[in-house]
N, C-alpha and C positions, 0 to 999 in steps of 0.2 A: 463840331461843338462850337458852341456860339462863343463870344465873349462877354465876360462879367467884368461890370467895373464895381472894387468895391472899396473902401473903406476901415482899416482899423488904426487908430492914435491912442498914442498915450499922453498928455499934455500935463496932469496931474497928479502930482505924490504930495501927502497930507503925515508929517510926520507924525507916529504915536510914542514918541519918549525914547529914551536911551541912546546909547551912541550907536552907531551906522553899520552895526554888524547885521549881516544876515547871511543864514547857516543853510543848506538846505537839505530836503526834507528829508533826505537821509543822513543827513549829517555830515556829507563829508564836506571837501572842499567843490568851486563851483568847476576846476577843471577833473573832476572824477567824476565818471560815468555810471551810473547803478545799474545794474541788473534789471530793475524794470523799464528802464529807456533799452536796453540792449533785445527784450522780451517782444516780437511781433505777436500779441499775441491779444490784441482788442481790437473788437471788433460791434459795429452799432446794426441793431436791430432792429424792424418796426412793430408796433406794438399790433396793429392793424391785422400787416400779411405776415409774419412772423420771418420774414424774410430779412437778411443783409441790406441793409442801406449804404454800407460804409465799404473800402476795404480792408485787411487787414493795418493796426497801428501798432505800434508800442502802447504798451499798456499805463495810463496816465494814472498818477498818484491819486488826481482827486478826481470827479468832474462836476459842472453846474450847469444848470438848465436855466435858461429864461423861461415867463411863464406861459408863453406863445408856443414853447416846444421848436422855437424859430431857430435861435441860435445856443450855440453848446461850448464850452470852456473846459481844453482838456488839460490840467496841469502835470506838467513835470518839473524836476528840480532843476534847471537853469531856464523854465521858459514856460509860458504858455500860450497854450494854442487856441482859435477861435472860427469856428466852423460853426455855417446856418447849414440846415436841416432842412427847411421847406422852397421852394416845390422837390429839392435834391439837394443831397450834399455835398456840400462845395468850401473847399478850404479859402479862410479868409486871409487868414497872418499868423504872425508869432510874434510877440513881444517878451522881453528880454528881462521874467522879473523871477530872479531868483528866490528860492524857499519862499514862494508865496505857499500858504496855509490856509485859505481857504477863499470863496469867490461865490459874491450874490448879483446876482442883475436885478437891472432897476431900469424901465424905457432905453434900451436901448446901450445901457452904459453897465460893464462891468465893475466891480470894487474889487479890486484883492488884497486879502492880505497878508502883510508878511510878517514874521517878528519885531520888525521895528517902524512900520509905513501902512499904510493905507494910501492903494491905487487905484486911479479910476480911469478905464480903455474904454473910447468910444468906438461904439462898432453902427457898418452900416454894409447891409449883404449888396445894399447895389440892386440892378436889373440886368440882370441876364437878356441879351439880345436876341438869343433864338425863342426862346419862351415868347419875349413880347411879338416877335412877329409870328409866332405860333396865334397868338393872341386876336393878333387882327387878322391874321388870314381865315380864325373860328368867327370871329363878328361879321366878315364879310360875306362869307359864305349863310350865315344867318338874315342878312340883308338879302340875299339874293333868293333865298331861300324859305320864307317866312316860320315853314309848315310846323 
């Protein structure tokens, strides 16, 4: 397996009113663990070959697609997770936002938001190494090979 270099930051929170509580999404505290973080039981599909893309996950409260189908935003209650989807799935990070409530992409850049914030995680999938030399070694052989 090759290596990826990739990219997820969080630089900015945009308060939206009220004092600094944030609950999450199941309510409880952020050291209790719910049942569907505990549940392996998600799993991504392709729409194409109707095959498995993914392996088995915990099953995330929300999720959100950018509109390239590139990258995927899977929430749970102390965190969420940020996995590109093209050429393969490949985990990127996790950032650390509790009872986020929902999550839109926008170029590249997540929003999420919580009961009291609006966040914004810049994501970048990087270049996989083995691909690109996959890459040149198909363009080489097309040089050599015209037909």
């Amino acid at each position: 397996m090759g290596k990826t270099k990739t990219s997820v930051s969080m630089p900015a929170t945009v308060p939206t009113g009220g004092p600094g509580l944030v609950v999450g999404a199941a309510g409880g505290s952020a050291a209790d663990a719910t049942k569907a973080e505990l549940a392996i039981n998600f799993q991504l599909f392709s729409w194409e070959t109707h095959k498995p893309v993914s392996g088995l996950m915990p099953q995330p409260e929300w999720t959100a697609w950018d509109q390239t189908v590139e990258y995927c935003a899977l929430a749970y209650t102390k965190f969420v997770t940020i996995c590109a989807l093209r050429p393969s799935f490949r985990f990127l990070g996790s950032v650390a936002i509790a009872g986020a409530t929902g999550g839109i992409w926008h170029h590249r850049q997540l929003f999420l938001e919580t009961p009291t914030t609006i966040e914004c995680v810049f994501c970048d999938a990087g270049v996989d190494e083995a691909e690109e030399e996959a890459k040149r070694a198909k363009a080489a052989a097309a040089v050599r090979n015209p037909c």
